[in-house]
C-alpha positions in Angstrom: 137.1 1.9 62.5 138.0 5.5 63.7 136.3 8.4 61.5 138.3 11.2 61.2 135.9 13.5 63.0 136.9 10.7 66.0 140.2 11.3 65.3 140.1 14.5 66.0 137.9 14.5 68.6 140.4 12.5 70.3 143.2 15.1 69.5 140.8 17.8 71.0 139.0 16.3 73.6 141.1 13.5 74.8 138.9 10.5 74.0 136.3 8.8 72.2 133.2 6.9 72.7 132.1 3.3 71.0 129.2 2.3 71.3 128.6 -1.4 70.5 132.1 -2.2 71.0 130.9 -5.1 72.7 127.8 -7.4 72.6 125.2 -7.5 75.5 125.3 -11.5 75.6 129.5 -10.9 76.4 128.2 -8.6 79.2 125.8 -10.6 80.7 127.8 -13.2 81.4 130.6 -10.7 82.9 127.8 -9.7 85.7 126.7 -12.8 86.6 130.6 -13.1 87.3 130.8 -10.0 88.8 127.7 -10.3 91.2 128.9 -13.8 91.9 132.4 -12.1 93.4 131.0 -9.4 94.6 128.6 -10.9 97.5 125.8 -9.0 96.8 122.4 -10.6 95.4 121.1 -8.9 92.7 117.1 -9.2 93.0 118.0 -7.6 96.7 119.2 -4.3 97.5 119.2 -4.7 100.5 122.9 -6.4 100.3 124.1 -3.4 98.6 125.4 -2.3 101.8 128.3 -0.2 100.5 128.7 3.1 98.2 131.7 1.0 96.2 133.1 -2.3 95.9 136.5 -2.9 94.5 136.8 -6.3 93.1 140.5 -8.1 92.1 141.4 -8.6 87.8 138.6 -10.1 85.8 140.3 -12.8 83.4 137.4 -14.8 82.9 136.4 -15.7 79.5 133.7 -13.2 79.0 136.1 -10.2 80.0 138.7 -11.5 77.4 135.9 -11.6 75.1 134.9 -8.0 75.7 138.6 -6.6 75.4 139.7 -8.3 72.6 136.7 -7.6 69.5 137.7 -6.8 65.7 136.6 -3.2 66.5 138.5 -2.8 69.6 141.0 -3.9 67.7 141.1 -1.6 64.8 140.7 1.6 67.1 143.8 0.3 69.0 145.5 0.6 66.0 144.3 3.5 64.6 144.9 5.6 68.0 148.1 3.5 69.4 149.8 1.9 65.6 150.0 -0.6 64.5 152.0 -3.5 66.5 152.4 -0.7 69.0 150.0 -2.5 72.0 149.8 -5.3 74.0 146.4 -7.7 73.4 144.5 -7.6 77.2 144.1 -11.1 78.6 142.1 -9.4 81.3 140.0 -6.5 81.9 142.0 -5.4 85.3 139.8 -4.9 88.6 136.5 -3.4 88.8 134.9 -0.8 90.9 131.6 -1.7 91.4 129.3 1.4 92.0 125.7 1.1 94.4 123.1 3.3 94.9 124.3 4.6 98.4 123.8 7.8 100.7 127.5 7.9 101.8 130.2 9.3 99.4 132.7 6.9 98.4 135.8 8.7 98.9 137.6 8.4 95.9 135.9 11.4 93.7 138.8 13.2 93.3 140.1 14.4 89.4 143.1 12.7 88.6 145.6 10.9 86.1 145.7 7.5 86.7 149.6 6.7 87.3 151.2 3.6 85.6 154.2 2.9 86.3 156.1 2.4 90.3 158.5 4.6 91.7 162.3 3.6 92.7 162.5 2.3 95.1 159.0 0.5 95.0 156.6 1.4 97.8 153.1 0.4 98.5 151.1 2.9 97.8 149.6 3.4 94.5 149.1 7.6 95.5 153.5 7.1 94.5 152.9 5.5 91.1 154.3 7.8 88.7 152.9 9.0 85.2 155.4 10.2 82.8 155.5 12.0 79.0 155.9 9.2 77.5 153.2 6.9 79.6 155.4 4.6 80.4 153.1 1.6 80.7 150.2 3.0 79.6 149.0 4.0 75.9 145.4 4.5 76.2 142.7 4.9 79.3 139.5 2.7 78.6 136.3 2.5 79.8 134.2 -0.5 79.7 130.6 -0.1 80.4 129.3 -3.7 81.4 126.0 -1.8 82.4 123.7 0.6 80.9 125.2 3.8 82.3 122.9 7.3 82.8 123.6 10.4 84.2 122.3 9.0 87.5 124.7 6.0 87.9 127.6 7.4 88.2 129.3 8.1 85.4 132.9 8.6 85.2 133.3 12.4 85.0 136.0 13.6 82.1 137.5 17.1 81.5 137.1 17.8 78.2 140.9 18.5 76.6 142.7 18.5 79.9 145.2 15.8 78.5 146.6 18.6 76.7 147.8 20.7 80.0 148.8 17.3 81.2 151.4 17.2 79.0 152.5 20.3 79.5 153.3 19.3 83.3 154.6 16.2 82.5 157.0 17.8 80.0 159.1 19.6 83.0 159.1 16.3 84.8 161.7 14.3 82.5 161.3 10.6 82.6 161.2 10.1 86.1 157.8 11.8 85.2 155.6 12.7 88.4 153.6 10.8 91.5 150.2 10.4 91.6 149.5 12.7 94.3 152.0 15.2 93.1 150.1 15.2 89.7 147.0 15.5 91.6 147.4 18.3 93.8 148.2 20.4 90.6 145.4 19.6 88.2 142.2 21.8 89.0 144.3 24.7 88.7 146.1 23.3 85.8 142.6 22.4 83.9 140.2 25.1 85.6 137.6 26.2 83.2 137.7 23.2 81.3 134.3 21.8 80.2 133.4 18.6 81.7 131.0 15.7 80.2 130.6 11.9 81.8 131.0 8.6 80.4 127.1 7.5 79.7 125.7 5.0 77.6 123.9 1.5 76.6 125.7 -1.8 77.9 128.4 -2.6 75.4 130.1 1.2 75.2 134.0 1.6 75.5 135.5 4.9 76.0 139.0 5.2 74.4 140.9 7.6 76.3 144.4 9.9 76.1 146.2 8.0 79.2 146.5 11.9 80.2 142.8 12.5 80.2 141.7 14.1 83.9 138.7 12.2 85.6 137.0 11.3 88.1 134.0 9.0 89.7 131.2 10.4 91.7 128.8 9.1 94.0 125.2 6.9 92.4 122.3 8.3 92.6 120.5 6.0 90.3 118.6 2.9 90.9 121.0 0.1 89.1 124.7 -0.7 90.3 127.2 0.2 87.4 129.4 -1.9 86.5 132.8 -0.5 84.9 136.1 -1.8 84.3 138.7 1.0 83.4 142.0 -0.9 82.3 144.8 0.6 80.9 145.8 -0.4 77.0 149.1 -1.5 77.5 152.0 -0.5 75.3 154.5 -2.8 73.7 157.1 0.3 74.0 156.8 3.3 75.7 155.7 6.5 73.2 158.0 8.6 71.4 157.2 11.7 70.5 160.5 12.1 69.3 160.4 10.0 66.7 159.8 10.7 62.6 156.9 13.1 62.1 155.2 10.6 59.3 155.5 7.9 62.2 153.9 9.6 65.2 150.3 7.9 66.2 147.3 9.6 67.3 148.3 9.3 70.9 151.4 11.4 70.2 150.1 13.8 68.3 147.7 14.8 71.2 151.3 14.9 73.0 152.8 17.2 70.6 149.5 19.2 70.1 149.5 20.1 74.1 153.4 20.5 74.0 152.6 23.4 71.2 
């Protein structure tokens, strides 16, 4: 599925972009879902009363659809291994994104965590990420919408999943918090070039679970509708483990380690 140019694009950069990942009929029966949950009427903006609206895991059969194509598929395998990932029988919760004046207070760059501390708490800003991404093997993006530069594209930092690991490699496998993480990355990726998660309805973004991103506010004209679930894994990665054997998501590891 994966050209190698992709592949090492995603060694470089930290991801890579599929366009038609998905069909447009799959997504337009996700939205109608979507706008049905989410209270707002589509034909009136008037209801779009707030900058972001946060809606529960989307298990419908449209979003299993959408998660689970032969393409999808092969990529997963290509970038996790083979038998090394978990099938999604959901697409996780969405954040659905209005044209709004207000920020939305949540546009800060960041690694999203994936597994809880001990002992548990409730806050997710104590999730922990760790070198081997416990939990999580790959970052996706779905696009459900046509997305522009105006409708608030997820912002990524080109390569920062290599310094990533690098911090993470200090931490052992207790690994670090969210907000810990956080507070260190726009030193730790300064300079970086940055670039945002655009395209036509049916996109996925396949990203390094250590890529840094963020949202930003919509200043467009057409909600965006984005899920951004993590792949699971069926085991945590091993970077460790036989050169010949190592799959594209630990060789990102061991490139930013070097």
């Amino acid at each position: 599925m994966l050209r190698p140019a992709q592949e090492e694009q995603f060694l470089a950069e930290g991801f890579v972009k599929l366009e038609g990942a998905f069909s447009e009929g799959t997504a337009e029966r996700a939205r109608a879902l979507l706008w049905a949950k989410s209270g707002c009427d589509p034909d009136n903006p008037a209801t779009w009363t707030r900058p972001v609206i946060r809606l529960g895991d989307c298990a419908e059969a449209p979003f299993q659809e959408a998660a689970n194509t032969p393409a999808l598929h092969q990529a997963f395998d290509q970038l996790v291994g083979l038998g090394r990932w978990l099938p999604r029988e959901s697409l996780g919760g969405f954040p659905l994104r209005f044209p709004h004046p207000e920020d939305p207070g949540d546009t800060g760059w960041h690694v999203d965590a994936s597994f809880p501390p001990s002992p548990p708490t409730d806050s997710y800003l104590d999730w922990r990420i760790n070198l081997e991404s416990r939990g999580r093997a790959l970052l996706m993006l779905f696009l459900f919408s046509e997305v522009t530069e105006q409708d608030a594209p997820t912002r990524l930092r080109i390569g920062s999943h290599l310094p990533v690991a690098r911090l993470l490699a200090s931490a052992g496998s207790e690994g670090m918090a969210f907000r810990e993480l956080a507070a260190v990355l726009e030193e730790a990726t300064a300079g970086l070039s940055e670039t945002t998660a655009t395209g036509p309805t049916g996109t996925v973004y396949l990203c390094h679970p250590f890529l840094v991103h963020a949202a930003q506010g919509h200043r467009g004209m057409s909600p965006r509708f984005m899920a951004q679930p993590p792949l699971y894994p069926k085991a945590p990665l091993d970077v460790a483990r036989d050169h010949a054997g190592h799959s594209l998501v630990e060789r990102a590891i061991l490139r930013g380690l070097a």
